[in-house]
Biopython code that builds the backbone (N, CA, C, O; Angstrom):
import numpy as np
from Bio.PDB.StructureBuilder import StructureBuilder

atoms = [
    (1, "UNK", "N", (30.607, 54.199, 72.852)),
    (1, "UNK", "CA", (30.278, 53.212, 71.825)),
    (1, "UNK", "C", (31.528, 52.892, 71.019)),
    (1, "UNK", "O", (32.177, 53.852, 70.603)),
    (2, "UNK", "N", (32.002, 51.479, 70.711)),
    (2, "UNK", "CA", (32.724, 51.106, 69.873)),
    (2, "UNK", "C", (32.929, 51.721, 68.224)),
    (2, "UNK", "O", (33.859, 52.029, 67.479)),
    (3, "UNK", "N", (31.699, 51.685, 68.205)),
    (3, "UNK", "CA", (31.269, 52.293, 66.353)),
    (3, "UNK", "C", (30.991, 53.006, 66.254)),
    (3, "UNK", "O", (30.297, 53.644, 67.045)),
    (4, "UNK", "N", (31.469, 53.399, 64.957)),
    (4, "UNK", "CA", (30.785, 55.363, 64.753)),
    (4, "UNK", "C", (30.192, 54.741, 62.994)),
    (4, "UNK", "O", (30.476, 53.919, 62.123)),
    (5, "UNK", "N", (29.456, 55.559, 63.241)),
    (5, "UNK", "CA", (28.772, 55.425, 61.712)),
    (5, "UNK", "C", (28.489, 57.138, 61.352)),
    (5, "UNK", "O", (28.495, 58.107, 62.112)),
    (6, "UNK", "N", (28.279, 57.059, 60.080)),
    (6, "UNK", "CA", (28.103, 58.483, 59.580)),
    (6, "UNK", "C", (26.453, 59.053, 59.764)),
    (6, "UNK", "O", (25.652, 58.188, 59.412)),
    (7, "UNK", "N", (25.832, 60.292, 60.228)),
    (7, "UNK", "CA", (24.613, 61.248, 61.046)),
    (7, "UNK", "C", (23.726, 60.333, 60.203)),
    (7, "UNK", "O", (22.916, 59.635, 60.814)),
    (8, "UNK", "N", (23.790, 60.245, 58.697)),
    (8, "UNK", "CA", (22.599, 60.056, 57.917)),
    (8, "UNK", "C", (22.822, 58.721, 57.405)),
    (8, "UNK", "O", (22.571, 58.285, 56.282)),
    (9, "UNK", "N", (23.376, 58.093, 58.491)),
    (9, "UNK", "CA", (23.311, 56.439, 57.594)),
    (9, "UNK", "C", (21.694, 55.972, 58.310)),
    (9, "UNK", "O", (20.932, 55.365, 57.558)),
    (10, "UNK", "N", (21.339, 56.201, 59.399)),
    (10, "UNK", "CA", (19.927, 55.173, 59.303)),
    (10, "UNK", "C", (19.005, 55.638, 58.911)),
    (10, "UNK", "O", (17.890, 55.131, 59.032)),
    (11, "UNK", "N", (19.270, 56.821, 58.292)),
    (11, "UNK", "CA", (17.765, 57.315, 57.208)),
    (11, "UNK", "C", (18.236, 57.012, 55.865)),
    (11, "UNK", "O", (17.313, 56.911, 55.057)),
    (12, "UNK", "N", (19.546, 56.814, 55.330)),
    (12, "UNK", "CA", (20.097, 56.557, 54.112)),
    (12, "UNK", "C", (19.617, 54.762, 54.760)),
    (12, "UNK", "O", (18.952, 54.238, 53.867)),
    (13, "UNK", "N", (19.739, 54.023, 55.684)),
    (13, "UNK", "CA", (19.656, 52.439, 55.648)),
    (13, "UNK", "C", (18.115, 52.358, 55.605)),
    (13, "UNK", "O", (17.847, 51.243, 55.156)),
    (14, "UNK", "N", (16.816, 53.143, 55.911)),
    (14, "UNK", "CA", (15.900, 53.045, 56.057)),
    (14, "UNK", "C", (14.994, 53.109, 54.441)),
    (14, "UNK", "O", (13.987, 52.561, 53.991)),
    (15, "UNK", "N", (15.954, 54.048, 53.963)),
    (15, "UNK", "CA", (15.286, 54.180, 52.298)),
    (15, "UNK", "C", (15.923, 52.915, 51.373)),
    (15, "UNK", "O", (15.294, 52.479, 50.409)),
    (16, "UNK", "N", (17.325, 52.337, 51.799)),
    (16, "UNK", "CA", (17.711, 51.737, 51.217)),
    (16, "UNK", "C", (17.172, 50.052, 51.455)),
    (16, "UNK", "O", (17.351, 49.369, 50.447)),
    (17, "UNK", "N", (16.784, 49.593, 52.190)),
    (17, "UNK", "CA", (15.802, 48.519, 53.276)),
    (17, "UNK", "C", (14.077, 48.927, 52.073)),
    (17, "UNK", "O", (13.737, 48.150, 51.181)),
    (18, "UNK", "N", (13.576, 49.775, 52.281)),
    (18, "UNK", "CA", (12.463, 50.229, 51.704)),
    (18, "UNK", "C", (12.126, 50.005, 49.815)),
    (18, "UNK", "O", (11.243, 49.560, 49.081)),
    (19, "UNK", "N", (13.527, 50.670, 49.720)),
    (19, "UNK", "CA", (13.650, 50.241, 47.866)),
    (19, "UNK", "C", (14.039, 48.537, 47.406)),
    (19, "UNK", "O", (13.666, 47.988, 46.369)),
    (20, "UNK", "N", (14.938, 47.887, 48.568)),
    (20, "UNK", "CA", (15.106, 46.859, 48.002)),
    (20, "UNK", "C", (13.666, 45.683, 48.255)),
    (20, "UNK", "O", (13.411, 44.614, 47.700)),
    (21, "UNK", "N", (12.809, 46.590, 49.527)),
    (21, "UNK", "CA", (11.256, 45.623, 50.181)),
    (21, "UNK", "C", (10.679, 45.431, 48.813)),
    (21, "UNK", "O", (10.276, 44.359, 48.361)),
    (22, "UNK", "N", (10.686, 46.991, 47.992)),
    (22, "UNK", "CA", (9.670, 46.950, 46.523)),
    (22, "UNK", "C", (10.027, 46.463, 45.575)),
    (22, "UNK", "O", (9.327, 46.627, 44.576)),
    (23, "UNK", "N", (11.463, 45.526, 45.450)),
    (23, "UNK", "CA", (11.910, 45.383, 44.344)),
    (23, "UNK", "C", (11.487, 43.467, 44.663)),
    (23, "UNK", "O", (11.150, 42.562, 43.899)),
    (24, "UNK", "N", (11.721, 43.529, 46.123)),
    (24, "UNK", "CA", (11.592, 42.083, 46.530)),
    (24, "UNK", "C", (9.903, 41.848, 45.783)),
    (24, "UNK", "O", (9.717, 41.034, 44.878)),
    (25, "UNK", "N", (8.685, 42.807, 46.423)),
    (25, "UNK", "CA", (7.264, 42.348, 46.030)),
    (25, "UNK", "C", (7.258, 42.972, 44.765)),
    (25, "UNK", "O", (6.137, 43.399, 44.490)),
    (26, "UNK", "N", (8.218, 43.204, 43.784)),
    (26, "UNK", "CA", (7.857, 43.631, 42.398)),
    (26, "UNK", "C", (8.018, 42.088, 41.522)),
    (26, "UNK", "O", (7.302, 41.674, 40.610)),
    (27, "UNK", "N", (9.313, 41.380, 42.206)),
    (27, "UNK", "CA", (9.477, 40.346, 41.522)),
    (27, "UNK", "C", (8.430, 38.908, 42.379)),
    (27, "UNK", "O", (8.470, 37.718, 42.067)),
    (28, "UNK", "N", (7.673, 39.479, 43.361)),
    (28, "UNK", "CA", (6.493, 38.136, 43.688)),
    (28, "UNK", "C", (5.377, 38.743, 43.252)),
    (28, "UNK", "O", (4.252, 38.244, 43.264)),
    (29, "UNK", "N", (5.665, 39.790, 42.874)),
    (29, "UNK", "CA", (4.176, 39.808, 41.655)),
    (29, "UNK", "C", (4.456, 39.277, 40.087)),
    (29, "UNK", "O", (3.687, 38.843, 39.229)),
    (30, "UNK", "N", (5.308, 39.413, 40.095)),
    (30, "UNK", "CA", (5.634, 38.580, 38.755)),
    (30, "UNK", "C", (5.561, 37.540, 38.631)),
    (30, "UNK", "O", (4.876, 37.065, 37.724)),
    (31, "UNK", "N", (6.167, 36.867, 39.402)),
    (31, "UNK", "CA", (6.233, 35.048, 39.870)),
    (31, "UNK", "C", (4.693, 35.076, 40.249)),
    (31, "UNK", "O", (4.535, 33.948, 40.717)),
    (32, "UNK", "N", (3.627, 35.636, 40.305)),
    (32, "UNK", "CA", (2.481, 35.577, 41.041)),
    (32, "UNK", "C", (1.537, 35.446, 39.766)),
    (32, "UNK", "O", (0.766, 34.525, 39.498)),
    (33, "UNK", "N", (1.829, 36.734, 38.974)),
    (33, "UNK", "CA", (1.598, 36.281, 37.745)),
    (33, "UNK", "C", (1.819, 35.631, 36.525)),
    (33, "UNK", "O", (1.008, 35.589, 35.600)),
    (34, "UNK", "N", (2.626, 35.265, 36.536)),
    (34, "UNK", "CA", (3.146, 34.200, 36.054)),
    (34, "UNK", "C", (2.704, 32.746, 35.841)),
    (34, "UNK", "O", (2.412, 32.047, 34.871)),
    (35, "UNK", "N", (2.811, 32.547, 37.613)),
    (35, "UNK", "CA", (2.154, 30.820, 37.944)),
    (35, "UNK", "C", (0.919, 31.004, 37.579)),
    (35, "UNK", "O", (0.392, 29.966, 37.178)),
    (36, "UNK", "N", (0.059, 32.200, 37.559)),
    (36, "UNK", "CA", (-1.041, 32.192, 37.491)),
    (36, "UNK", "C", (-1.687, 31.655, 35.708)),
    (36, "UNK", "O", (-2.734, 31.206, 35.241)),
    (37, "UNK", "N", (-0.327, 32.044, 35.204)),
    (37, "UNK", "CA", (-0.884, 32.410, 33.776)),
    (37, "UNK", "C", (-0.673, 30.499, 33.284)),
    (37, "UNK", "O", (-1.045, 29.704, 32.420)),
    (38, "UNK", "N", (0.057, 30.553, 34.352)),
    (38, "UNK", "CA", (0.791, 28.862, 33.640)),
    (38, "UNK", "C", (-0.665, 27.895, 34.011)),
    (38, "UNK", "O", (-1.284, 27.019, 33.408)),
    (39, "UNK", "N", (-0.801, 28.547, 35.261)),
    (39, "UNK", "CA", (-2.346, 27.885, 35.741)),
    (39, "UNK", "C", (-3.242, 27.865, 35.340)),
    (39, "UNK", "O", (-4.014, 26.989, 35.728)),
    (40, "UNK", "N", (-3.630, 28.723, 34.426)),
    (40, "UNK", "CA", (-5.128, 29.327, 33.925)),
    (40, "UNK", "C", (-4.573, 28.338, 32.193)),
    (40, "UNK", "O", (-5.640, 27.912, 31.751)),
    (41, "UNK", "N", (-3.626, 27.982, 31.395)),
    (41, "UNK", "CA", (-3.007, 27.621, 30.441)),
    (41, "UNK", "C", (-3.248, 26.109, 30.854)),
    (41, "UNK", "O", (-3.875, 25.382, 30.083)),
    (42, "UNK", "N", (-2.872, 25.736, 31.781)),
    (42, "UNK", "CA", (-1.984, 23.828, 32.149)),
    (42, "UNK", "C", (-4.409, 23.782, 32.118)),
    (42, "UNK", "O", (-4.968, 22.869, 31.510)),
    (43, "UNK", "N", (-4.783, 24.278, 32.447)),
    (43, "UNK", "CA", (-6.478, 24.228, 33.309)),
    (43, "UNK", "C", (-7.317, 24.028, 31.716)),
    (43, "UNK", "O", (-8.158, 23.155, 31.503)),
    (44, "UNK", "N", (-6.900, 24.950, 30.814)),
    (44, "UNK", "CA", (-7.652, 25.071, 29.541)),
    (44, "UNK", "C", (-7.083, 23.978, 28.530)),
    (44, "UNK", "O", (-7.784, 23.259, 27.817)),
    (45, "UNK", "N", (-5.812, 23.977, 28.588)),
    (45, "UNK", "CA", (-5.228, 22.757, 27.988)),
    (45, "UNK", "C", (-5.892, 21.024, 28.353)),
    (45, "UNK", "O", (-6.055, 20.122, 27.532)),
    (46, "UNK", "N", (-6.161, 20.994, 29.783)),
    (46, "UNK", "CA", (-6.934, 20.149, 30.405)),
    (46, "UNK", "C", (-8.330, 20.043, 29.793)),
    (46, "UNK", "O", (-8.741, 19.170, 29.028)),
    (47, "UNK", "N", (-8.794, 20.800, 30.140)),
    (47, "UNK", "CA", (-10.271, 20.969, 29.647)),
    (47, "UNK", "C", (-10.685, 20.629, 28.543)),
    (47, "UNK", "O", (-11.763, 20.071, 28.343)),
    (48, "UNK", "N", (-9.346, 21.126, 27.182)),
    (48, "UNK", "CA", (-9.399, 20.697, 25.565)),
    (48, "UNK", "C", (-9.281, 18.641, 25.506)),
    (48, "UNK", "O", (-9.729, 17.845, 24.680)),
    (49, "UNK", "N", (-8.547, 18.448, 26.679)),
    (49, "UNK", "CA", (-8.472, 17.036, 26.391)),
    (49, "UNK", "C", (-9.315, 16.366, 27.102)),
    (49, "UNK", "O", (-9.334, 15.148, 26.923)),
    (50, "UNK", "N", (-10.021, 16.822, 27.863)),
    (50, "UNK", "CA", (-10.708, 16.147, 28.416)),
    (50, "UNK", "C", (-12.355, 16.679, 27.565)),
    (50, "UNK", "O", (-13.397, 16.073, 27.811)),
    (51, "UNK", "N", (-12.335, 17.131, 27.195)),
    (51, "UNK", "CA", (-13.274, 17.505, 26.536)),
    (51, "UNK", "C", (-13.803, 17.348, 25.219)),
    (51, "UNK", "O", (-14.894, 17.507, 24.672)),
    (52, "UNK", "N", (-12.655, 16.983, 24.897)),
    (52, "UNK", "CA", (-12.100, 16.467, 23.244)),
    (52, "UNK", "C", (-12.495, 15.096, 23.313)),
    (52, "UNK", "O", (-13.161, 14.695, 22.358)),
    (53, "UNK", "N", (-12.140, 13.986, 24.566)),
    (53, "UNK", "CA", (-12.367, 12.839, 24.860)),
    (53, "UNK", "C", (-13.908, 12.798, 24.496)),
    (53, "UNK", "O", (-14.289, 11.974, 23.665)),
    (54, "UNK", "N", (-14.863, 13.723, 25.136)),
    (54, "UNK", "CA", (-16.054, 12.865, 25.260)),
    (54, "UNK", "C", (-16.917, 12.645, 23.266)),
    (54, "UNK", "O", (-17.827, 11.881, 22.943)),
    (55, "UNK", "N", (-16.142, 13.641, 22.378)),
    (55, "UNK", "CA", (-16.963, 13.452, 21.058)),
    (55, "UNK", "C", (-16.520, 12.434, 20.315)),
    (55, "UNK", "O", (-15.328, 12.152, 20.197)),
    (56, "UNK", "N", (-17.222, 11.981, 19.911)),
    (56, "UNK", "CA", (-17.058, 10.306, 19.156)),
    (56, "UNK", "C", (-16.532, 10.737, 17.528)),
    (56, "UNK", "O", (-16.834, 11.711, 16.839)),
    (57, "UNK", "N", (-15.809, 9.812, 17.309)),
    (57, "UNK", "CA", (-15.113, 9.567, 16.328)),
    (57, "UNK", "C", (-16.198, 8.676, 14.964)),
    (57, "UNK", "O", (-15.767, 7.770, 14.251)),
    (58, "UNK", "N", (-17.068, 9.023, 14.928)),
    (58, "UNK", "CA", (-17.377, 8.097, 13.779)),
    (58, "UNK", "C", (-17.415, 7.806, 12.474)),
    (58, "UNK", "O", (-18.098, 8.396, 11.636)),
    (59, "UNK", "N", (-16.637, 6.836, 12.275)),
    (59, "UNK", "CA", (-16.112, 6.648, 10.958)),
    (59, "UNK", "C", (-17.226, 5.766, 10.118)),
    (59, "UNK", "O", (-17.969, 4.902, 10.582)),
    (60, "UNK", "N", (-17.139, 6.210, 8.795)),
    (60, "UNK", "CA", (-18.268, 5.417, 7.779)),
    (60, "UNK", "C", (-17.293, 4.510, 7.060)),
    (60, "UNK", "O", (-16.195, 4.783, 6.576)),
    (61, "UNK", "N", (-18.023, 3.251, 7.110)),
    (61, "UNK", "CA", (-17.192, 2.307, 6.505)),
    (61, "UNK", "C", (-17.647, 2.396, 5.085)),
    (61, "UNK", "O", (-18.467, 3.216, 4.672)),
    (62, "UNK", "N", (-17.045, 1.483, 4.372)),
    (62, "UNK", "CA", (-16.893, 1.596, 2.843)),
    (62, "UNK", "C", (-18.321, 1.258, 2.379)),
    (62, "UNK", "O", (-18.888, 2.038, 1.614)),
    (63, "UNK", "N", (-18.994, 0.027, 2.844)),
    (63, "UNK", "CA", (-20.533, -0.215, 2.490)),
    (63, "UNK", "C", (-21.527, 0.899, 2.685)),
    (63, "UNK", "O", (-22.413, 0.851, 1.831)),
    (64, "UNK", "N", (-21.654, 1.893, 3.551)),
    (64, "UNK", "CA", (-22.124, 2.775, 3.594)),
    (64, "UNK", "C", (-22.059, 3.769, 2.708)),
    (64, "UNK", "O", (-23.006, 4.524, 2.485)),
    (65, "UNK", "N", (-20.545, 3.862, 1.943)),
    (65, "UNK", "CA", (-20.071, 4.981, 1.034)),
    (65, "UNK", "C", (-21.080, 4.142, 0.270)),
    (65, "UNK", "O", (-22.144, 4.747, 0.134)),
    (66, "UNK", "N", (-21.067, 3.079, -0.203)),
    (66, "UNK", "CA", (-21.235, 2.613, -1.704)),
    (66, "UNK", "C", (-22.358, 2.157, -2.131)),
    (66, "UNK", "O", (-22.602, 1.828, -3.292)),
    (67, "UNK", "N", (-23.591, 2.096, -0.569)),
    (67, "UNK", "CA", (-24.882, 2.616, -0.835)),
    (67, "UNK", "C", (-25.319, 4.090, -0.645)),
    (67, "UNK", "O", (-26.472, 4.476, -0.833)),
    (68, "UNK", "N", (-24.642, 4.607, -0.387)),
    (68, "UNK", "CA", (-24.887, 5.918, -0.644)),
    (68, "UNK", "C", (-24.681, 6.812, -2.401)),
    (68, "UNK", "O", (-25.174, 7.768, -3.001)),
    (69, "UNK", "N", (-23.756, 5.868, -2.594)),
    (69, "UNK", "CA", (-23.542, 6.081, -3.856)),
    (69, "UNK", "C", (-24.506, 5.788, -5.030)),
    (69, "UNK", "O", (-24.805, 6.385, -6.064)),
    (70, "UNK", "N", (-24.878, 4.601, -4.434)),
    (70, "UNK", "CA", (-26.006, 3.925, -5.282)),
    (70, "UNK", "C", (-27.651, 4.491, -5.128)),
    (70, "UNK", "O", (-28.652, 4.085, -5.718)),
    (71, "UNK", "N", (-27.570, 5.124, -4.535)),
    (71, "UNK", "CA", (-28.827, 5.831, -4.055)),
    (71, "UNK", "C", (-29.007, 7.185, -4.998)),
    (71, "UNK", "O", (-30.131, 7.659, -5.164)),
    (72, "UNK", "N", (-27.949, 7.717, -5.543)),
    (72, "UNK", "CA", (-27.185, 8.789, -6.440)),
    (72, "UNK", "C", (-28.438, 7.936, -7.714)),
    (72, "UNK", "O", (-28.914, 6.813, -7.882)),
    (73, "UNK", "N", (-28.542, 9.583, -8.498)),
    (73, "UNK", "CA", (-29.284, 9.150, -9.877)),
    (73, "UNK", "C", (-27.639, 9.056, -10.207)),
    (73, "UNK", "O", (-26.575, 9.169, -9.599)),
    (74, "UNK", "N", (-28.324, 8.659, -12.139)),
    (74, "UNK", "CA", (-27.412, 7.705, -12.863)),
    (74, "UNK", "C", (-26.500, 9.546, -12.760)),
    (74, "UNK", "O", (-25.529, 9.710, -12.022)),
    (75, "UNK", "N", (-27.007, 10.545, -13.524)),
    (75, "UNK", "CA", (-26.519, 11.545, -14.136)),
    (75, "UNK", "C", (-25.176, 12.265, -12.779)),
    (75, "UNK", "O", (-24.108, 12.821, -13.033)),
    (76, "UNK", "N", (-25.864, 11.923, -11.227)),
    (76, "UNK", "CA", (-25.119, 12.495, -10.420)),
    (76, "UNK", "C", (-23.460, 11.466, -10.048)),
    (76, "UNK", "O", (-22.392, 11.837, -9.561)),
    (77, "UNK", "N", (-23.912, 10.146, -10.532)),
    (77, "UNK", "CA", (-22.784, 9.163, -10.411)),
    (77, "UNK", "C", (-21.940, 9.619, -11.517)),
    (77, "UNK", "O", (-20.757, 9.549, -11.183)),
    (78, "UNK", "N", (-22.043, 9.903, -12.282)),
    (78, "UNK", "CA", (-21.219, 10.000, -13.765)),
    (78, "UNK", "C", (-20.640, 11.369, -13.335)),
    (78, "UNK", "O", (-19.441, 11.592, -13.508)),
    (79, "UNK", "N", (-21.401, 12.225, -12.820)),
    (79, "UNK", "CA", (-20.607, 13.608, -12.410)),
    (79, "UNK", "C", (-19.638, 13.440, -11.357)),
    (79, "UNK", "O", (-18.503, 13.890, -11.509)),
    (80, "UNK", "N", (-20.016, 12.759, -10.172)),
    (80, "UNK", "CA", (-18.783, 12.651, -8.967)),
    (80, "UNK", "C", (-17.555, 11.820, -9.940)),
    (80, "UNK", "O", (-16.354, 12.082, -9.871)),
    (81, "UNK", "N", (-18.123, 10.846, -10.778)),
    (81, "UNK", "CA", (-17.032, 10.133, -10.983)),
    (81, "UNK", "C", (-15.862, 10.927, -11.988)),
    (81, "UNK", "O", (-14.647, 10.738, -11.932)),
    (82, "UNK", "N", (-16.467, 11.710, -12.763)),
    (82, "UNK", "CA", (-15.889, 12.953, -13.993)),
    (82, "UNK", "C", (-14.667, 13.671, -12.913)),
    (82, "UNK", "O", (-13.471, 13.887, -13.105)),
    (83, "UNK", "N", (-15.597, 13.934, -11.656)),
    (83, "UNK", "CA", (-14.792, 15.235, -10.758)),
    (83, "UNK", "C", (-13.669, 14.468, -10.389)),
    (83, "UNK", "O", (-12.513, 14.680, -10.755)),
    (84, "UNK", "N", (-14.011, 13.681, -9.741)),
    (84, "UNK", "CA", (-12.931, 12.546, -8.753)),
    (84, "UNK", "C", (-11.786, 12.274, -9.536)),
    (84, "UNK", "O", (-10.728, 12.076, -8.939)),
    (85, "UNK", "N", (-11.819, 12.225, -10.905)),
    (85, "UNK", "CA", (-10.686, 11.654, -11.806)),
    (85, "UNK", "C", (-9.970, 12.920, -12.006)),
    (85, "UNK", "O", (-8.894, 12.782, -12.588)),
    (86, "UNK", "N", (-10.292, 14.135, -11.669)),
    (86, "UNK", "CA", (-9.514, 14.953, -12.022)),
    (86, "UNK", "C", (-8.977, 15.841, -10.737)),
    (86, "UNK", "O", (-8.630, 17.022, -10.740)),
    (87, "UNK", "N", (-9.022, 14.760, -9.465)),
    (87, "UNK", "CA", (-8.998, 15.557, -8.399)),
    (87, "UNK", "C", (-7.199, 14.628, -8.021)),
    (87, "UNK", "O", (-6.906, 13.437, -8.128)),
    (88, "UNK", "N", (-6.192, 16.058, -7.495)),
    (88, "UNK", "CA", (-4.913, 15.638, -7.438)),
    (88, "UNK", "C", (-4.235, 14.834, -6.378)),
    (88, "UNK", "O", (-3.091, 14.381, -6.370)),
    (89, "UNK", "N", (-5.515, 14.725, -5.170)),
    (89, "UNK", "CA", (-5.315, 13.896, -3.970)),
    (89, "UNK", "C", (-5.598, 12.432, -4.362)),
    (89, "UNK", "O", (-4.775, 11.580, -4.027)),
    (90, "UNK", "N", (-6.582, 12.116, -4.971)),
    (90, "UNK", "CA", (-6.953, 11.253, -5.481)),
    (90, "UNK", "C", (-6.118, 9.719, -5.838)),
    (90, "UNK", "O", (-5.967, 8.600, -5.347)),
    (91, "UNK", "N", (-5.658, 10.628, -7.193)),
    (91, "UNK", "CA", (-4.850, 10.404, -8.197)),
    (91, "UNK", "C", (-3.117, 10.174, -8.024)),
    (91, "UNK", "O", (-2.359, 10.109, -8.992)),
    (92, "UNK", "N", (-2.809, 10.100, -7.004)),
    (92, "UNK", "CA", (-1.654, 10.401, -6.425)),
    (92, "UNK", "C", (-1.102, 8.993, -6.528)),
    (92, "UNK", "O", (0.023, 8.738, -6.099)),
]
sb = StructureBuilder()
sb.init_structure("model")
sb.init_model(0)
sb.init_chain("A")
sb.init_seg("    ")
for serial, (resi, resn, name, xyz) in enumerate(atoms, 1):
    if name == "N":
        sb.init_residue(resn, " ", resi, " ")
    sb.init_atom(name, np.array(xyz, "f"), 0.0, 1.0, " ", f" {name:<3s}", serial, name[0])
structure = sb.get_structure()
C-alpha cells in the first residue's frame, strides 16, 4: 500500500464522523424548531387579521349622541355637562 496511516485512525475517524453527524441533527433541530415557531406565529398573526376583519366598526353619529342626550332627565344633563367641563381631554 502507498499509505500508511496511524492503528487507531479509523476508530478515532469513526467517532469523529459520529460527533460531527450529532452536531449536524442538533443544528436541524433547531432550524426545525425554529421554522416551526415562525409558523405557528406568521398562522396566529393571520388569524388576528383575518379575524379582526369580520367585527364591524360601528360608529354613532352625532344625532344619535344628541337624542340620547335628550332622553337624559333635566338633573342627569346638568351633571354630564358639570363633569365634561372639568374633564382634561375635553378641554384641550
Amino acid at each position: 500500500m502507498p499509505y500508511r496511516v496511524p492503528d487507531t485512525f479509523f476508530d478515532e475517524l469513526e467517532n469523529t464522523i459520529m460527533i460531527e453527524v450529532q452536531k449536524r441533527q442538533n443544528k436541524r433541530n433547531i432550524l426545525k424548531i425554529f421554522y416551526r415557531s415562525v409558523a405557528v406565529a406568521a398562522t396566529i398573526a393571520l388569524l388576528m387579521i383575518v379575524g379582526g376583519s369580520g367585527t364591524k366598526n360601528d360608529k354613532t353619529d352625532f344625532a344619535e349622541i344628541a337624542q340620547a342626550f335628550d332622553n337624559l332627565s333635566e338633573a342627569d344633563q346638568t351633571y354630564l355637562l358639570e363633569i365634561y367641563q372639568d374633564d382634561i381631554f375635553i378641554n384641550e
